[in-house]
PDB file with SEQRES, HELIX, SHEET and CRYST1 records, atoms N, CA, C and O in Angstrom:
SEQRES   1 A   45  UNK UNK UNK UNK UNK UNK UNK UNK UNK UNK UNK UNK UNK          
SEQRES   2 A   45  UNK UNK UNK UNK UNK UNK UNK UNK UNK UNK UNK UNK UNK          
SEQRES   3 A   45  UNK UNK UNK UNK UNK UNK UNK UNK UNK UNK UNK UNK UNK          
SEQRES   4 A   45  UNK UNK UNK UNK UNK UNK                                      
HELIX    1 AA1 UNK A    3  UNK A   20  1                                  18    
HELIX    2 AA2 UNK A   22  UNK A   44  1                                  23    
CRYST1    1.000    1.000    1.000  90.00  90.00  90.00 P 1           1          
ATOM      1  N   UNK A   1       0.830  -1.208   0.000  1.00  0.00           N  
ATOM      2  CA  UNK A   1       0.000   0.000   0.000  1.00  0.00           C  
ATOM      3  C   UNK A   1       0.865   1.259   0.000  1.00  0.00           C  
ATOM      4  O   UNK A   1       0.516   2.283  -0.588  1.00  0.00           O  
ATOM      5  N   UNK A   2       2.200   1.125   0.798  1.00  0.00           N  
ATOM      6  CA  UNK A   2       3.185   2.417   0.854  1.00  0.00           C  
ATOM      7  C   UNK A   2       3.837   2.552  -0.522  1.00  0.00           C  
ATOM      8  O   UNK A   2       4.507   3.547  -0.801  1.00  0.00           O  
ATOM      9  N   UNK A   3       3.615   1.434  -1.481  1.00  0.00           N  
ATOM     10  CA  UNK A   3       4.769   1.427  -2.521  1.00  0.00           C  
ATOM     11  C   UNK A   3       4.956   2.464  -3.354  1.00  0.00           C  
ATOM     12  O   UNK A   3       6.038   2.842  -3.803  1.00  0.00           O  
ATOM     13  N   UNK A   4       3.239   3.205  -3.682  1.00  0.00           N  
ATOM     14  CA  UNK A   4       3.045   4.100  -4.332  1.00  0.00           C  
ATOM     15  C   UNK A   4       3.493   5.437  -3.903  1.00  0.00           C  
ATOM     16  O   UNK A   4       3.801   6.344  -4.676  1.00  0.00           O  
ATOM     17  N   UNK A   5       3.506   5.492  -2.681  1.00  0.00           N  
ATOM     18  CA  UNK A   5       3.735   6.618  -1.948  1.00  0.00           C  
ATOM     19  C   UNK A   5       5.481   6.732  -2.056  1.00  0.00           C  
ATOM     20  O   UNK A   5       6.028   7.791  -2.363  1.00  0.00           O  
ATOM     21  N   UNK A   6       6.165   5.592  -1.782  1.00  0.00           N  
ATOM     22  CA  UNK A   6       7.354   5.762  -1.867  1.00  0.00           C  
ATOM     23  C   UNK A   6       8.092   6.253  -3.365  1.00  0.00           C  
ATOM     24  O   UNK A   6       9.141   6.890  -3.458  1.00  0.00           O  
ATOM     25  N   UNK A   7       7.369   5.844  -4.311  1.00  0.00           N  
ATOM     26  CA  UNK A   7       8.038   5.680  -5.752  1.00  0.00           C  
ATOM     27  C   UNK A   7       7.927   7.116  -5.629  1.00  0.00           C  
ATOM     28  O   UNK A   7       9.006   7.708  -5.616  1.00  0.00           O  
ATOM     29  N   UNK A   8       6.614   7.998  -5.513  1.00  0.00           N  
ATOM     30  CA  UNK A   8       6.229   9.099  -5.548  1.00  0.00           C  
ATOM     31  C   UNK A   8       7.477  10.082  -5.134  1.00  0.00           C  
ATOM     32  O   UNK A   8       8.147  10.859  -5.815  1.00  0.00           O  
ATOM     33  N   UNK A   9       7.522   9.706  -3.630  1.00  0.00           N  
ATOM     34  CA  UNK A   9       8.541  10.730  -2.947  1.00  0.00           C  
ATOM     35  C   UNK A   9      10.291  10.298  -3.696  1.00  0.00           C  
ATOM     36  O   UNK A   9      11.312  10.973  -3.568  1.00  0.00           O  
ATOM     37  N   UNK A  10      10.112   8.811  -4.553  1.00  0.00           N  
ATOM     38  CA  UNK A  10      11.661   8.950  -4.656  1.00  0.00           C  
ATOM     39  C   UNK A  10      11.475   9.910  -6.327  1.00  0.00           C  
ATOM     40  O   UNK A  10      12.459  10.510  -6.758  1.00  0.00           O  
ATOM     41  N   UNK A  11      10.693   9.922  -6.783  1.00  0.00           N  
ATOM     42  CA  UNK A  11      10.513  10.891  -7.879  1.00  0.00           C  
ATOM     43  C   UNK A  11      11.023  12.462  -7.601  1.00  0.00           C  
ATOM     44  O   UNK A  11      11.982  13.086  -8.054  1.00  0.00           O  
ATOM     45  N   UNK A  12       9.914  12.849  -6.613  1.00  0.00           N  
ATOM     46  CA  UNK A  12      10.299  14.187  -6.027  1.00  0.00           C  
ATOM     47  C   UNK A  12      11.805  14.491  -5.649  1.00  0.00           C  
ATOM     48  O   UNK A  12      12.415  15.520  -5.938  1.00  0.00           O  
ATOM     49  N   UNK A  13      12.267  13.445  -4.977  1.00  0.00           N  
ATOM     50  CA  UNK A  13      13.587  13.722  -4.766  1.00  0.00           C  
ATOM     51  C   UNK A  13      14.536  13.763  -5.674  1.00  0.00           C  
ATOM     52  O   UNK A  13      15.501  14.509  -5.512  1.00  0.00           O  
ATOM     53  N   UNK A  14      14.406  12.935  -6.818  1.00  0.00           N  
ATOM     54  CA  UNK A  14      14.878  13.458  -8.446  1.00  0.00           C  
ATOM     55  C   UNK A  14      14.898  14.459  -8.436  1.00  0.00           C  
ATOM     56  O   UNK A  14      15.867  15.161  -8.147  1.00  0.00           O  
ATOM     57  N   UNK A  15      13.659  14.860  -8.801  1.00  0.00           N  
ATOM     58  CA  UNK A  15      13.923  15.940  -9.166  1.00  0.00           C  
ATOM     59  C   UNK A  15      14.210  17.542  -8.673  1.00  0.00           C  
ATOM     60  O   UNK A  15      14.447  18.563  -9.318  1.00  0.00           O  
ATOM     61  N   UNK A  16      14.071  17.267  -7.203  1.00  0.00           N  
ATOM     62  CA  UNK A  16      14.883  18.739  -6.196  1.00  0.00           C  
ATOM     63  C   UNK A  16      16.091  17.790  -6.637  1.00  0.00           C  
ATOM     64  O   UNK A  16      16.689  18.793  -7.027  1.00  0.00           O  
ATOM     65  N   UNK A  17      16.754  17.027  -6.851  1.00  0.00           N  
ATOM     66  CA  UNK A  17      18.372  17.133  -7.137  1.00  0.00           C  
ATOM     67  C   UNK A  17      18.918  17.463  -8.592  1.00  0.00           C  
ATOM     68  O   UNK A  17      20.030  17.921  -8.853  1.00  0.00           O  
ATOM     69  N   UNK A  18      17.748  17.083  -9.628  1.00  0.00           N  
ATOM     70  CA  UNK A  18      18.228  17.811 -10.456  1.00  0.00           C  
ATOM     71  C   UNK A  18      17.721  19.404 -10.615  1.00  0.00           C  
ATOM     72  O   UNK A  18      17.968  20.024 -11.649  1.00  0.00           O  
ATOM     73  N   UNK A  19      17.123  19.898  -9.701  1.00  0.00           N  
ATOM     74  CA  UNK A  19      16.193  21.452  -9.816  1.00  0.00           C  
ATOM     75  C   UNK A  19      17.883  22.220  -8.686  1.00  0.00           C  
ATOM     76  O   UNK A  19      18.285  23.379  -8.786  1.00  0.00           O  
ATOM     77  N   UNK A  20      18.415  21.286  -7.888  1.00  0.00           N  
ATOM     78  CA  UNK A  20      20.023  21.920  -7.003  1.00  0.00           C  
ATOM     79  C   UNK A  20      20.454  22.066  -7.912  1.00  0.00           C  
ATOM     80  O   UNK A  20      20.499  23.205  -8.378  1.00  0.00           O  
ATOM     81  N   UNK A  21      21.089  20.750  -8.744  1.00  0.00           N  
ATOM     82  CA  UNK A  21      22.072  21.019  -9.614  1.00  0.00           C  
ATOM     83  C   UNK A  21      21.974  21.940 -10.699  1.00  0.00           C  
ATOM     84  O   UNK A  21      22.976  22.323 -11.304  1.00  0.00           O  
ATOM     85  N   UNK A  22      21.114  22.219 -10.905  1.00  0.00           N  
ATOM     86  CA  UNK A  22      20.479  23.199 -12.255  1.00  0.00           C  
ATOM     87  C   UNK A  22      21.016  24.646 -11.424  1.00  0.00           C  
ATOM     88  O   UNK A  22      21.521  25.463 -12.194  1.00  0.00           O  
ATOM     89  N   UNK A  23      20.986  24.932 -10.429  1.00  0.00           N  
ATOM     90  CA  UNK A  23      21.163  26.030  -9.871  1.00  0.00           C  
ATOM     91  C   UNK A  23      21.824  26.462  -9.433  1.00  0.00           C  
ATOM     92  O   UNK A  23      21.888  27.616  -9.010  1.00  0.00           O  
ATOM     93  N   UNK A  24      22.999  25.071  -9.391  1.00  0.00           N  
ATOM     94  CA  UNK A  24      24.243  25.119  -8.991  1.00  0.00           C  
ATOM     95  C   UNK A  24      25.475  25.665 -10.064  1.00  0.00           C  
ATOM     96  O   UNK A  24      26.523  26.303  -9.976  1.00  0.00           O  
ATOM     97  N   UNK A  25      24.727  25.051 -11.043  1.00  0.00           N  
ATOM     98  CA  UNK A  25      25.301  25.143 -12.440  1.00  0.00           C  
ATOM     99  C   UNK A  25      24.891  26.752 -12.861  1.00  0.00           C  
ATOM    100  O   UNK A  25      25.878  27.486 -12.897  1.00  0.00           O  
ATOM    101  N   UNK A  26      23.823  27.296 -13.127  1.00  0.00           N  
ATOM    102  CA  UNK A  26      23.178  28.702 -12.889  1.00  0.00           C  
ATOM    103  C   UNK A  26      24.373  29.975 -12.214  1.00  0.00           C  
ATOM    104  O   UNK A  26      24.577  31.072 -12.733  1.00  0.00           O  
ATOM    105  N   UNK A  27      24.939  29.521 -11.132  1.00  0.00           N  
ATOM    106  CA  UNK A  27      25.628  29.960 -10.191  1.00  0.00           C  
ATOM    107  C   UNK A  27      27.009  30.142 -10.547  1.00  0.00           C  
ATOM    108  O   UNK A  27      27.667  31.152 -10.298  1.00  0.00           O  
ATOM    109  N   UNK A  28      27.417  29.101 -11.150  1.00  0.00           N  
ATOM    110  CA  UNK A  28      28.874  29.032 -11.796  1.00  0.00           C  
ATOM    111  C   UNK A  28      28.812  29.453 -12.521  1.00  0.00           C  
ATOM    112  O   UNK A  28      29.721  30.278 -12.605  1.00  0.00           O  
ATOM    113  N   UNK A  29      27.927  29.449 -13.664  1.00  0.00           N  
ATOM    114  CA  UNK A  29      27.939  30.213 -15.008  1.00  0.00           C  
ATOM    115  C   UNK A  29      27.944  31.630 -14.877  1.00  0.00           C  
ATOM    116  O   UNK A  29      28.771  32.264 -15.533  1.00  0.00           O  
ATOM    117  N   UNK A  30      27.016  32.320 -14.007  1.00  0.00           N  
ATOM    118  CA  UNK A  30      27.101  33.913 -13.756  1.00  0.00           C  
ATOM    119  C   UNK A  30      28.324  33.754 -13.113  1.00  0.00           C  
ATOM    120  O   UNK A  30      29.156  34.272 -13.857  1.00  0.00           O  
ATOM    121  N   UNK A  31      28.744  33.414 -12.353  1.00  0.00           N  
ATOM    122  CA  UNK A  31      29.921  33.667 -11.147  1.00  0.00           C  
ATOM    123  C   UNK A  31      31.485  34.251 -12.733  1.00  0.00           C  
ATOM    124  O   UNK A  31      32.299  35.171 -12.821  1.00  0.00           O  
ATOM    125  N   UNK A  32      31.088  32.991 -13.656  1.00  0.00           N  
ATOM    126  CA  UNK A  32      32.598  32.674 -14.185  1.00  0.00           C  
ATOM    127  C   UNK A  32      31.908  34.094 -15.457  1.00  0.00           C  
ATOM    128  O   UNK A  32      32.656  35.051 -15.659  1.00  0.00           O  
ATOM    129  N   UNK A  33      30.543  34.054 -16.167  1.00  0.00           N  
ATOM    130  CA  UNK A  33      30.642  35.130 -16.794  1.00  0.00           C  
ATOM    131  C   UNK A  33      30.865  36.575 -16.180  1.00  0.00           C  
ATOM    132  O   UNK A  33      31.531  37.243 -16.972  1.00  0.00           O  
ATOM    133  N   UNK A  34      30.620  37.098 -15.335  1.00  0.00           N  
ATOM    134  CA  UNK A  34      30.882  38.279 -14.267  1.00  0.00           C  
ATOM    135  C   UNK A  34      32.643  38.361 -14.535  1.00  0.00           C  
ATOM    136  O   UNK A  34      33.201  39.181 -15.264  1.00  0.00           O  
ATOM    137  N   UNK A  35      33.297  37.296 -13.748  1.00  0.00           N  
ATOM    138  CA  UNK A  35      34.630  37.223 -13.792  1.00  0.00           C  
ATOM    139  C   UNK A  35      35.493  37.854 -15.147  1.00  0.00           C  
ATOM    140  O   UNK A  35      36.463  38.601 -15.274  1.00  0.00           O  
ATOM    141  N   UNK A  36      34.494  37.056 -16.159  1.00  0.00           N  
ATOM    142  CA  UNK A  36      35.157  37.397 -17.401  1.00  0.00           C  
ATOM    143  C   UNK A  36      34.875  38.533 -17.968  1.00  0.00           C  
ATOM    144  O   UNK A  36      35.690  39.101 -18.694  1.00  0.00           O  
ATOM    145  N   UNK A  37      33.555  39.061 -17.682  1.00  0.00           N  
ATOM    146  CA  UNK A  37      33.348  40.540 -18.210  1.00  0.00           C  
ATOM    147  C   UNK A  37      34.377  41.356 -17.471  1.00  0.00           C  
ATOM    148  O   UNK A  37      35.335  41.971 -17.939  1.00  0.00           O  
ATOM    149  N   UNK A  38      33.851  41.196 -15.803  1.00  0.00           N  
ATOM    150  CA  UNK A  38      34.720  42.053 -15.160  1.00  0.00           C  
ATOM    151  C   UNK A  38      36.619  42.299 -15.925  1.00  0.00           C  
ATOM    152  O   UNK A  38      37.016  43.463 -15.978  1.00  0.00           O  
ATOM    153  N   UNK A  39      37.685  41.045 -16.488  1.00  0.00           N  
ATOM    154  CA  UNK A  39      38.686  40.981 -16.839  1.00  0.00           C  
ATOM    155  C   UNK A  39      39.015  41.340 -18.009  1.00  0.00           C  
ATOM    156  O   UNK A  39      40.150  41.723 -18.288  1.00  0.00           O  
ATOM    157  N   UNK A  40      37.763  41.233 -19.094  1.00  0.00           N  
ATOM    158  CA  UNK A  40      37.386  42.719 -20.173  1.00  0.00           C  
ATOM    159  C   UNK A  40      37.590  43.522 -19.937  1.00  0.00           C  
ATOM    160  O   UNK A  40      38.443  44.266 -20.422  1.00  0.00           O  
ATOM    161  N   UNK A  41      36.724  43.733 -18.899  1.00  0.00           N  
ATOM    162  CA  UNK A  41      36.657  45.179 -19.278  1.00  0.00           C  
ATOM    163  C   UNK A  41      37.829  46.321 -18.487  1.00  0.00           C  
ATOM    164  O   UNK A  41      37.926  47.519 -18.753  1.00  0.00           O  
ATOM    165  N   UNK A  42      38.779  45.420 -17.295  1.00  0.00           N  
ATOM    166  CA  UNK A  42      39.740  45.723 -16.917  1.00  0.00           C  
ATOM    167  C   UNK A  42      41.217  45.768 -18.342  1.00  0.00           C  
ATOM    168  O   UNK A  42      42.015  46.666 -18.610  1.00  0.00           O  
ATOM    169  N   UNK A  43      41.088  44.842 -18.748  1.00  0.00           N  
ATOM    170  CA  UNK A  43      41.762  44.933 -20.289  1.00  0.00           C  
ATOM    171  C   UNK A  43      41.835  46.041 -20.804  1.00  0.00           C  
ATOM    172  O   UNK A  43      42.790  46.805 -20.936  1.00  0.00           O  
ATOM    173  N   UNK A  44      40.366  46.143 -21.215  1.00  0.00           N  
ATOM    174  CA  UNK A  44      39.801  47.405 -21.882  1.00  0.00           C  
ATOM    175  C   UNK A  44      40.644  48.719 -21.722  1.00  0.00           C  
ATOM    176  O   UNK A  44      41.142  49.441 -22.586  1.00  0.00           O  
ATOM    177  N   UNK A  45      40.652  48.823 -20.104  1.00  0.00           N  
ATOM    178  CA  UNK A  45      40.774  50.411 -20.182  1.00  0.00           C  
ATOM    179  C   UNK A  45      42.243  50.471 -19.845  1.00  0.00           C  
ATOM    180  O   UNK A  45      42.819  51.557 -19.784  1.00  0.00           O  
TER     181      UNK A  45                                                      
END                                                                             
């Protein structure tokens, strides 16, 4: 009777780990584009 309930919650937990990692990844990408504008635009001037 729990089986359904369990499959359920191991679903959910999929997917908050792939909804972290998505955001983790989100995070690095601004972090490293920032970095690189910022080293432009220090170039730059």
């Amino acid at each position: 009777l729990l089986a359904p309930v369990y499959a359920s919650l191991d679903e959910i937990g999929v997917s908050l780990r792939v909804i972290l990692i998505l955001a983790m990844a989100a995070q690095v990408g601004v972090t490293c584009w920032r970095g690189w504008f910022l080293m432009r635009r220090r170039i730059a001037c």
